[in-house]
Structure formats: structure tokens, C-alpha cells
N, C-alpha and C positions, 0 to 999 in steps of 0.2 A: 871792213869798211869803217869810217872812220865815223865818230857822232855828229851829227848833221848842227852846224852854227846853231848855236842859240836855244835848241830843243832841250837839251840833254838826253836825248836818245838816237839811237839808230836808226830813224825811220823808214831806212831802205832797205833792212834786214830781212828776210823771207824765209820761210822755213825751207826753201830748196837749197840752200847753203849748206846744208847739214849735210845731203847729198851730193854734194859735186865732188869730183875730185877722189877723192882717200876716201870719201864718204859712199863712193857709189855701190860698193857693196853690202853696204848695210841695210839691215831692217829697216824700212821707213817707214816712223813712228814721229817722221818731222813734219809732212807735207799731208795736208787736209783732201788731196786727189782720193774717191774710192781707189781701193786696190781691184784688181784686176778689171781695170775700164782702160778704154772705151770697148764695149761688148763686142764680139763679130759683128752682129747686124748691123751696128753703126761705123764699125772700119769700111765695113765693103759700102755701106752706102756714099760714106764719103769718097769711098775710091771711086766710084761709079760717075763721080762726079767731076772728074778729071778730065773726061774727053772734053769738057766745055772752057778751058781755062784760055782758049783765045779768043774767045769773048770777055768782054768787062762784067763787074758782077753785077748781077741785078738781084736786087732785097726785096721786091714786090713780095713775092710769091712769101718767104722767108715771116717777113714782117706780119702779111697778113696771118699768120698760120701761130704767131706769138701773139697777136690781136684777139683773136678768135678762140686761144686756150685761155685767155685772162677776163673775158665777155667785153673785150673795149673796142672802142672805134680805132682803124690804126695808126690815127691822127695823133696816137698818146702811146706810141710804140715807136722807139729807135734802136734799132741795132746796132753794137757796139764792138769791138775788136776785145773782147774782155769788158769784165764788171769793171776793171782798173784804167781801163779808156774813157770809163763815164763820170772818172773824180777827175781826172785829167779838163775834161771838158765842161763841170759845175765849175771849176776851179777859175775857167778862163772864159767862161760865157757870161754866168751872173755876176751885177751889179751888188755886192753887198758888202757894207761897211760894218757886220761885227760878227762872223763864223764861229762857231762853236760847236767846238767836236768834241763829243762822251766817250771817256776815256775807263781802261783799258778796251781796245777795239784796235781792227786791223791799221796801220799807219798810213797807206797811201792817200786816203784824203786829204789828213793834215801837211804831208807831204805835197800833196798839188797844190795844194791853198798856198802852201807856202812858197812853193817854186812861182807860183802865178803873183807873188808882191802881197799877200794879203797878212795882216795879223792873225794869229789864231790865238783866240782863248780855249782853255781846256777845263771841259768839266770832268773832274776823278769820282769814282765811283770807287766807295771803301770796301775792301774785306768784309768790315766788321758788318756790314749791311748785305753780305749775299750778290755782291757786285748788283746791286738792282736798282734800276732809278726811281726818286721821285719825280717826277714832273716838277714839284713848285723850283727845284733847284736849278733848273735851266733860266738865266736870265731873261729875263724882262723884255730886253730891248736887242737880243740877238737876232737878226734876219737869215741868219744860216745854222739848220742843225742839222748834226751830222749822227747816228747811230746806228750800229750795226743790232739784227735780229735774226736767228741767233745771232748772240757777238763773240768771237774769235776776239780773244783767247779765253773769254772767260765760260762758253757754253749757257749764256744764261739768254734763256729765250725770256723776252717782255709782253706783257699783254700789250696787246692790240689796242685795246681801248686808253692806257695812259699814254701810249705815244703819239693818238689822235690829239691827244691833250695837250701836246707840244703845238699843236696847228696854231697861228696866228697871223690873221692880218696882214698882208707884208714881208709874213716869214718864210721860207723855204724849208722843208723839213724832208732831207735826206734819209731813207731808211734804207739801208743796205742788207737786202735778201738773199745775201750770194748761198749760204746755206740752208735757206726755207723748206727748199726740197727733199732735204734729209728729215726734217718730221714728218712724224707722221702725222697726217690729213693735213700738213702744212697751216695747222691750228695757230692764232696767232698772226697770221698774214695781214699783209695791206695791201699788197697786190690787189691791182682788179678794182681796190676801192676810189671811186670820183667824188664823195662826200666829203673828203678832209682838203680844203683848201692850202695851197702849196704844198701836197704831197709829192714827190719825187722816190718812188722805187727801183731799185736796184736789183739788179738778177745775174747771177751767173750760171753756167751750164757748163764750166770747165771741172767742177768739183765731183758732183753725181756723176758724170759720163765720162769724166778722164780726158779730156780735151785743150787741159792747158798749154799745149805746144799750138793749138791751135786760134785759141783764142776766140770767145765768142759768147755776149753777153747781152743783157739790152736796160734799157731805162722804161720806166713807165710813168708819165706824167701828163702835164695839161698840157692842149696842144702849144700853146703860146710858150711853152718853156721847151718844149722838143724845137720848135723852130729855131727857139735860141741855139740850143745845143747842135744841133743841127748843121748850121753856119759855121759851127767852131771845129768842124769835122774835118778833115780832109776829103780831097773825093774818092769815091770806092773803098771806104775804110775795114771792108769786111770782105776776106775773100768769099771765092765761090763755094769751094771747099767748105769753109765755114757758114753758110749760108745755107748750106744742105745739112747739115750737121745741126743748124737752129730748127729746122722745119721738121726734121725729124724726130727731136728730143723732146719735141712739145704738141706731138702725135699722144693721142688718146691709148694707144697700147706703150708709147715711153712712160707718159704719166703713171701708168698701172705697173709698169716694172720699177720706176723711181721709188712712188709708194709700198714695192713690196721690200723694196732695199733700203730706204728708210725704215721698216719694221726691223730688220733684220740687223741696223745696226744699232738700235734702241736695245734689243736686245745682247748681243756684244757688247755694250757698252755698260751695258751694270754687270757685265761678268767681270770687264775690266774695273769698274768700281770697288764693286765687291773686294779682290784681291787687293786692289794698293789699299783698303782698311784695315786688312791683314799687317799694315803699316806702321800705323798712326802711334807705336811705342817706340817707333824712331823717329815720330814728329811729322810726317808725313800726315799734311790734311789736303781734301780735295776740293774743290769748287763744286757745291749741291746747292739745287737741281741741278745737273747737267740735261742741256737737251740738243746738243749739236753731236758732229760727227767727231770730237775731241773734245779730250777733259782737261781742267787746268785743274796741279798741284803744287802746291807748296812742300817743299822739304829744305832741313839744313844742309849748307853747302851743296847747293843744285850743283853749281857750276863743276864744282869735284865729283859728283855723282851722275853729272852728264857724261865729263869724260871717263869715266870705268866702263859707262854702259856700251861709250863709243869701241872699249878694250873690250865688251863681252858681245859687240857684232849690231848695237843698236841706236839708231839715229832717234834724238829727242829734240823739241826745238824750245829751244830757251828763252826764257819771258821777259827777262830784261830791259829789251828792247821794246816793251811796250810801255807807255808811259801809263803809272798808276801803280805799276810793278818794278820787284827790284831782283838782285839776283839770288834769290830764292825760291823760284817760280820755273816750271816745266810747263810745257804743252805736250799732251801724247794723242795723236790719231788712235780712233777704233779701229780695230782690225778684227779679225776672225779670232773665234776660241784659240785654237791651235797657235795663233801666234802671239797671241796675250798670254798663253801659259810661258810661253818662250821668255817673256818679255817680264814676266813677276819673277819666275827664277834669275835672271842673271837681276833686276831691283836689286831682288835679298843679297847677291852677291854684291852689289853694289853700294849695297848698304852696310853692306856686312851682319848680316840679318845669319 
């Protein structure tokens, strides 16, 4: 795909690219979905939910059941056809003349902003700082922020309290939680919180549960800003299917199996750390803390060393395409032990280690 006017990046670029195609056999070490999801439980519940598709959907039930997992009224709860249906609709609902999206972070915000007529300023978050924000560096007089937590691509989870920090007056402050669920005790959240003025949370459910073919996410905000958003929906934007699949996932027994697969990949994930250290005398550095369910590295000639990996049977998704980053930069999903060992062997071949 070609770089989008004006950005200098690919804003459209996704890590399922990696997979399509010639890609479909491969190890996918591209796309941020757990491996082996959606569970049984939640296939057949969603099946179950089929004899009703001639009826239109109804979100009552769905909505109240994400209300009630976050302790809020569900006047501050919208359901969304994906977490990427709810930039789609900040983009084309609010009134705001100076967006500002922190950068390296997933693209389709700035992408909607942008398709919806609006300028974007970008605030870049350096290396040399642990991709971490300050606060004082987000302008003054910005009415839209946009930040993801964790943030894709860079796995750096934020406290909580500096991005309350960002709250101001007037301002709308975007936090994007599509990965929250993958920590554990989801430490660092804003969900759920109605004390920071123009807070606007973001949630996905396709990642933890493997649902992204299906699509299903929501927003959590003040009701005056869901009504916006609201409006800007189409009708019925969430099927039934999907809608069962929300009420489900945010059951007191989903919560307990999320948190125990967040544990679990906390722990795969510093085995996989661990080994690309085993690296770093080919210049291989990683992105630390990592606290999401993928790590971001730096190595010379990613791009050569993407495709070998692609020649030794494994999909990686390249950083490039993020703005902040250049092409020296990997993203790799967590996976299970047994296929991170898979995955440092053919590295070394690829590095020629």
C-alpha cells in the first residue's frame, strides 16, 4: 500500500499483511490476536447465538453487562463494531481544532482524523527516553489527545496518574486500552474512572479472545460525549453474534480466565526477552519495560532480516510504518515457550549468529 499524502507513513498498514497470502503459513509473530482463541466456550456461545439473526440486534442486555464489569452507569458505555470503529467515530463526531496523537502508537486514529479533514500534530516519543511520556510535552492548547496504554508497538505501559495529567478543560483525552487486559490486574488502567474530566476510554475484546473477524469493542466516556458518538454510528452497528460475544467476555469467570492468560503471557514474554539478549553483539536491542502482549526491537537491517525469517517460516511485523520509527525496528507477538525457541533459532540463522 502506498504511503498515505502527507504523513510519511503507511498508516494503513497492519500486521495481518504479513499473513495473507504466501504469508498464510507462517508462524504468526505479526498479529497481536492470542494464539489459540476464541476458546470453545466462546465459539459455541457465539454459535448459539445464531438462531436469533432474524431479529435486529439489541445491545441492552450486551451494554448493560460492560457497565456493570467497569462499575459505571450505562449511559457511559457504547458498543462498537471494534476498538477501530471508535477512532472512526471521535474523528467524525468531535468538534476540535488541534488533535494530537503520541507517537509511536497504533495508526488508525491519526488515520481517521485525518480521512475526517482534520490536521494532526504528532507528538514523537524518543528511544533515548524509554519511549515514555512526559506530560509537560503535550501542548498547551491541544483539545484532542490521543494515547494508547499499553502502546503498540512500543509495549510501554504509562502510569495512570501522568495521563490523568493530560486531562484539561475543554480537552478530550483519548486512551486507547485495546491491550489492558493482557496485564495483569490490568494495573495502570482508567477504565471505570469518572474523576478525570474528558476522559474517553477505549476497549477492545478482539485481542484477548481472538475475535477479530468478528469485531467488537466499546468506548467508555461521559454520557454527553457517547451521545455524540452515538449519532455518528450507523444503526445496528454491532451484530448479534457480536453482542453475545461482549456479554460474555466480560462475565466474572471471562475476567478470571483473561487475568490468568495475562499472567501467562507475562511470563512468555521475558523468556522471549531473555533470548533476543542472547543478541545484542549483533546490535539487537529491545524495548524495556515491556508490558503488553509484544515486544518492539531494534536490529540492523530489520528489513533483510525480516525477510530470511520470512525464508525460515516466520511472520514479523515491521515498524516502519509507525511514525517515530524507522526501518530498523521489529514488532514480535508473545507466544508460548515452544514457539519462541522456534523463533530464536531460525533469529540466529537470520542473523547469522
Amino acid at each position: 500500500m502506498p504511503t498515505d499524502p502527507g504523513t510519511g507513513h503507511d498508516l494503513r498498514h497492519h500486521g495481518d499483511a504479513e499473513v495473507r497470502d504466501d504469508g498464510s503459513t507462517l508462524v504468526d509473530l505479526a498479529v497481536n490476536v492470542r494464539a489459540d482463541t476464541p476458546p470453545a466456550w466462546l465459539r459455541e456461545h457465539v454459535a448459539a447465538s445464531l438462531t436469533g439473526l432474524a431479529a435486529y440486534p439489541d445491545g441492552r442486555a450486551a451494554r448493560a453487562a460492560v457497565a456493570a464489569r467497569h462499575g459505571l452507569p450505562v449511559e457511559r458505555v457504547l458498543l462498537t463494531a471494534g476498538a477501530a470503529e471508535a477512532f472512526v467515530l471521535l474523528a467524525r463526531a468531535l468538534k476540535v481544532s488541534r488533535p494530537v496523537v503520541v507517537h509511536p502508537q497504533f495508526t488508525e486514529p491519526e488515520a481517521a482524523l485525518r480521512d475526517a479533514g482534520h490536521t494532526v500534530d504528532r507528538l514523537l516519543l524518543r528511544e533515548s527516553d524509554g519511549f515514555r511520556l512526559d506530560p509537560a510535552a503535550v501542548p498547551e492548547d491541544a483539545d484532542l489527545v490521543v494515547i494508547g496504554n499499553p502502546t503498540n508497538p512500543t509495549s510501554v505501559l504509562h502510569p495512570a496518574d501522568s495521563l490523568a495529567r493530560l486531562a484539561r478543560p475543554g480537552r478530550t483525552l483519548v486512551v486507547d486500552e485495546a491491550f489492558m487486559d493482557a496485564v495483569p490486574g490490568e494495573r495502570e488502567a482508567l477504565a471505570g474512572r469518572t474523576d478525570v474530566p474528558g476522559l474517553v476510554v477505549l476497549r477492545s475484546l478482539t485481542k484477548t479472545w481472538g475475535l477479530a473477524g468478528l469485531r467488537i469493542g466499546y468506548v467508555l466516556a461521559a454520557p454527553e460525549t457517547i451521545v455524540q458518538l452515538e449519532r455518528a454510528q450507523p444503526l445496528w452497528p454491532v451484530s448479534t453474534p457480536a453482542l453475545a460475544a461482549a456479554e460474555a467476555c466480560v462475565s466474572p469467570a471471562a475476567l478470571a480466565e483473561a487475568e490468568e492468560a495475562a499472567r501467562a503471557i507475562a511470563t512468555h514474554r521475558g523468556y522471549l526477552i531473555a533470548g533476543l539478549r542472547d543478541f545484542t553483539s549483533h546490535g539487537l536491542r529491545v524495548v524495556e519495560p515491556a508490558e503488553a502482549p509484544f515486544v518492539l526491537m531494534r536490529v540492523p537491517d530489520a528489513a533483510g532480516v525480516r525477510e530470511r525469517l520470512r525464508f525460515l517460516g516466520y511472520a514479523t511485523r515491521r515498524g516502519d510504518t509507525f511514525p517515530g520509527l524507522d526501518e530498523e525496528w521489529l514488532r514480535l507477538a508473545v507466544r508460548d515457550r515452544e514457539t519462541t525457541e522456534g523463533f530464536l533459532r531460525a533469529l540466529g540463522r537470520a542473523l547469522g549468529a
